[in-house]
N, C-alpha and C positions, 0 to 999 in steps of 0.2 A: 873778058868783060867782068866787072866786078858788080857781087851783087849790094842791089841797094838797099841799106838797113832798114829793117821792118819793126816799128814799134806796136807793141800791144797795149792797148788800156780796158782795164775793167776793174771790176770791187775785190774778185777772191781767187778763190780754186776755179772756177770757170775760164779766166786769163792762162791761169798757167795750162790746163790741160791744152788750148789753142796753142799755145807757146809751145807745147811738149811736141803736139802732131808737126807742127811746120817745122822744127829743128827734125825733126824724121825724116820730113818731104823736103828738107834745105840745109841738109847737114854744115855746107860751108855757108851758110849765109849768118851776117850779124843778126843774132833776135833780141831783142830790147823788150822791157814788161813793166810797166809801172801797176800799179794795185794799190787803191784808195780803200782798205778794208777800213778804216776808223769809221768811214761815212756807210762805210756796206749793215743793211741791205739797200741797195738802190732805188729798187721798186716802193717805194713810198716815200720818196723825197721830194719834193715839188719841180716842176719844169725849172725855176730860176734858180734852183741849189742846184740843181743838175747841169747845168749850161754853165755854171761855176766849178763843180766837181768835173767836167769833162775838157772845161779848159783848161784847166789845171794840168788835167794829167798828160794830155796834147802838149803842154809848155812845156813839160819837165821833159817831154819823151825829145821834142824836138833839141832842148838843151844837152840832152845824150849823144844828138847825132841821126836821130834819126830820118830818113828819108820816106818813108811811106807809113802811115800810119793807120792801124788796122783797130777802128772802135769796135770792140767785138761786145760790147756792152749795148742788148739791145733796148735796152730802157731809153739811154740817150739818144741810143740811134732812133728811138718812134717818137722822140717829145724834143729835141731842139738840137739834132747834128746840122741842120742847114745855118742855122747861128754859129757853131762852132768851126763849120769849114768856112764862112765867110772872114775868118778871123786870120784864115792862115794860106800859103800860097801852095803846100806842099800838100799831095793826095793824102784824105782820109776815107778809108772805104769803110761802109754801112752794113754791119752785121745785119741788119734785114734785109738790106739789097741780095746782098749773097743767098740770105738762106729761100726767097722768092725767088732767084735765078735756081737755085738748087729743085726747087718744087720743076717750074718750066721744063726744066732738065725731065722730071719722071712724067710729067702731060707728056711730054714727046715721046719720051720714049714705050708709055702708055699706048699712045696713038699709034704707034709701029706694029702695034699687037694685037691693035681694034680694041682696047681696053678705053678707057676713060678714068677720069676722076673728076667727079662728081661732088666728093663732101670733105673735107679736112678738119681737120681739129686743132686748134693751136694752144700751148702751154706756154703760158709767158708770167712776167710779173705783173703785181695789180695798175703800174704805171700805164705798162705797154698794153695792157687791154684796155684799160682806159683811156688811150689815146686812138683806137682804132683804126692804127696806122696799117695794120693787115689788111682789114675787111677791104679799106678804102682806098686802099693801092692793088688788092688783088681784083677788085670789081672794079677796074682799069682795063686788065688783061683779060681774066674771067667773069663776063656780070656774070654768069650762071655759077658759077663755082656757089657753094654752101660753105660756110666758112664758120666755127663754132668756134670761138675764142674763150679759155676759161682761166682765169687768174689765180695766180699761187704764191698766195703772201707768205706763206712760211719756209717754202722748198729750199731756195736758195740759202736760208740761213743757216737749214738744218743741214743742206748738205756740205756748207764750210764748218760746220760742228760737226761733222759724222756721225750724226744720231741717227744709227741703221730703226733702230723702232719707230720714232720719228717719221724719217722718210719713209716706211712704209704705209704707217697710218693716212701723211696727208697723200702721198698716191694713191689708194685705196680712194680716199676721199675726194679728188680733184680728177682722175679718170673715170670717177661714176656720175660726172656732171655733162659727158659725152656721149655722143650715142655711137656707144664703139659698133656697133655691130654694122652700123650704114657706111664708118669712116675709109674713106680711100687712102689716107697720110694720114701722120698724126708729125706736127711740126712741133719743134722744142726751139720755142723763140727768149731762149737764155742760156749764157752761154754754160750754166753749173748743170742745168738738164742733162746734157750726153754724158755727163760724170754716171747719173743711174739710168741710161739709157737700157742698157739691159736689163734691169730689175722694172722697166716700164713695159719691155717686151712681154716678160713671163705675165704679165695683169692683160693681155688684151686677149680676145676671144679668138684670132687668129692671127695668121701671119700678116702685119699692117705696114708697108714703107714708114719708119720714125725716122724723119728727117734733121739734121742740124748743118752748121756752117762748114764744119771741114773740111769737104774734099772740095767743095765748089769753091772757098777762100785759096786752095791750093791753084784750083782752073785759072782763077783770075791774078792771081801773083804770078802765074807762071806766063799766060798767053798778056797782059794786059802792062806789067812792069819787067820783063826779061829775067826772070827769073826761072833758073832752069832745076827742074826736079832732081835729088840724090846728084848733085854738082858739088 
């Protein structure tokens, strides 16, 4: 069976690192990536440029060939992906859906342990906090969950520039707005975050699940579109 082409859309270097892990996890599969950097950064565009910027990049990916489309851009996916999948026939799956099945994933497996989680922290863009598509899809599953959303206007930019000073400073600055010390997760709801995922680890007071899309984006391409791992 062959597999069916996987398109990626987003603004920068957050696309391709997605792009890079699934050609690992799918070495024979077609991976397709279109990237709007001209309009990047995302997170301060307005809902109607953005439901313009994501249809776009949806037309061009499906003018590729593509058969599944993976908006790994959580901006769009919290402010107007249900306008953009109405447009088209072909699946587009929601970089938040994933990275909130990916959390569910560690509740469970928390609960195996008698553990819990109780508080999270979310790093996203000033869009996707301002749309409080987390709080208000996670107090769906979780009302008790704690859920501390903190916005980061300048991450993404600095980390498609590589300004290592830069991203030091506004981590420094945008993890001191959490209360790490109660946090159960700490969720990286963009996709350029897992680029300094590590340099986020060495800033927390201990060892904290830092959550993002990739292996769970892996679960659901594999069990949900026939998509078989290292094929």
């Amino acid at each position: 069976m062959t597999s069916p082409i996987i398109g990626i859309c987003d603004s920068g270097s957050g696309g391709q690192v997605v792009a890079q892990f699934l050609e690992s996890e799918f070495p024979r599969a077609k991976i397709l990536v279109e990237l709007d950097r001209a309009n990047a950064p995302f997170g301060s565009k307005s809902v109607a440029q953005l439901e313009k910027i994501g249809s776009n990049l949806v037309a061009k990916l499906i003018h590729r060939g593509a058969e599944i489309i993976v908006m790994a851009c959580h901006t769009i996916s919290s402010t107007c992906l249900p306008a953009i999948q109405a447009k088209y026939t072909l699946p587009i799956i929601s970089a938040n859906e994933v990275l909130v099945a990916e959390l569910s994933n560690l509740i469970r497996n928390q609960e195996l342990i008698n553990k819990s989680v109780n508080t999270i922290g979310i790093l996203a863009t000033q869009r996707t906090t301002d749309s409080s598509w987390f709080p208000k899809n996670l107090k769906i599953q979780y009302p008790d969950l704690k859920v501390n959303s903190i916005a980061c206007p300048e991450l993404a930019t600095a980390i498609d520039q590589q300004n290592g000073a830069l991203i030091n400073d506004l981590l420094d600055d945008y993890l001191a707005q959490l209360p790490l010390e109660s946090l159960d997760a700490l969720l990286l709801a963009c996709t350029h975050y897992p680029v300094v995922k590590k340099q986020i680890a060495t800033k927390l007071p201990r060892q904290i699940p830092i959550l993002d899309t990739h292996k769970q984006l892996v679960i659901e391409l594999t069990t949900k579109f026939t998509l078989n791992e290292k094929a």
